[in-house]
C-alpha positions in Angstrom: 0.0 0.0 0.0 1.2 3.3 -0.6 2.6 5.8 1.5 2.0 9.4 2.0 2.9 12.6 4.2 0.9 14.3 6.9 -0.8 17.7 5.8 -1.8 20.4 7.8 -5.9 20.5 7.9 -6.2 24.0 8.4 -4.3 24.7 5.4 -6.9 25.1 2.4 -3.8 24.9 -0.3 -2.5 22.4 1.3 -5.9 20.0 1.6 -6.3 20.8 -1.9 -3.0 20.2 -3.2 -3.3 16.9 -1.3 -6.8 16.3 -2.5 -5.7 15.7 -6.3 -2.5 15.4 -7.5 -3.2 14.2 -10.6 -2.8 10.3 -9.6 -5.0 8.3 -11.6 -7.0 5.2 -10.3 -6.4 5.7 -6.9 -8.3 2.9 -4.9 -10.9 3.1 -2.4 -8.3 1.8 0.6 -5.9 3.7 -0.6 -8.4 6.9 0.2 -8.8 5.2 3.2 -4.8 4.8 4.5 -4.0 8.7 3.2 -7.0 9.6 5.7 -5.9 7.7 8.7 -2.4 8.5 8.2 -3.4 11.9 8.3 -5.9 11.7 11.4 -3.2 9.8 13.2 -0.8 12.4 12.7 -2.8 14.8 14.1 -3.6 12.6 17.4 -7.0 10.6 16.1 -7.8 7.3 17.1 -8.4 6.1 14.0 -11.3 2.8 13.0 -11.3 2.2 9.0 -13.6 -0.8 7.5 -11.5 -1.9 4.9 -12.7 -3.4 1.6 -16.1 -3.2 0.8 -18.2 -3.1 4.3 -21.4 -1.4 5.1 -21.5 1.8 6.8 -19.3 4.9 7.5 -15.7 3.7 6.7 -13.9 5.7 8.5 -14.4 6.6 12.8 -12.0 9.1 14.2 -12.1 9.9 17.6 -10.3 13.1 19.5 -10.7 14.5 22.8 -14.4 12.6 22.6 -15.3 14.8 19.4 -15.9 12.3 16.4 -15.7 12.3 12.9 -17.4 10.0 10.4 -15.9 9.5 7.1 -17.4 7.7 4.0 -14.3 7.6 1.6 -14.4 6.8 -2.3 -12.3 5.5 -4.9 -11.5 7.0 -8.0 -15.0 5.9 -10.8 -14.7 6.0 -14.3 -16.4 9.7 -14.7 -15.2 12.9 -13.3 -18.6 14.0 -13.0 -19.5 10.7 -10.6 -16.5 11.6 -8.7 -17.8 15.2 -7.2 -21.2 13.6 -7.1 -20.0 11.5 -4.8 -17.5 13.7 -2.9 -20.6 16.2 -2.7 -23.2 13.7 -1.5 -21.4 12.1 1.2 -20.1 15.9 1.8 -23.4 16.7 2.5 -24.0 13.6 4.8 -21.2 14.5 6.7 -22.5 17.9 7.6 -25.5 16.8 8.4 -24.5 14.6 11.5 
């Protein structure tokens, strides 16, 4: 699996330079590992559901705040990608 650096979260350049770097194909788990990597870094405990499981794949848990994470993997459309980036988006916001 591949590796990759921590990134500051409060940094909007920096979330969007990590965000899309122009890698193509990039897996669903791999999503997963750059996201707990990164919560990790910054002190999370961090659950993921690899593979293909039902519900929220990702659980991160600071300070008893908690964040829910549904992750995808790169689909064969841009346009499905930000559907789904702004769906679950959404369903993150809406607790």
């Amino acid at each position: 699996m591949a590796s990759y650096s921590l990134i500051d979260l409060n940094d909007p350049g920096a979330v969007r330079s990590f965000a899309y770097k122009g890698k193509k194909d990039m897996a669903e788990d791999e999503v997963k590992a750059a996201i707990k990597s990164t919560l990790e870094g910054r002190g999370y405990e961090v659950q993921v559901k690899w593979g293909k499981k039902s519900g929220s794949d990702i659980l991160a848990t600071l300070a008893g705040n908690k964040l829910v994470i549904e992750t995808k993997g790169e689909g064969a459309y841009r346009q499905m990608l930000g559907n789904y980036f702004l769906s679950h988006l959404g369903k993150s916001f809406r607790g």
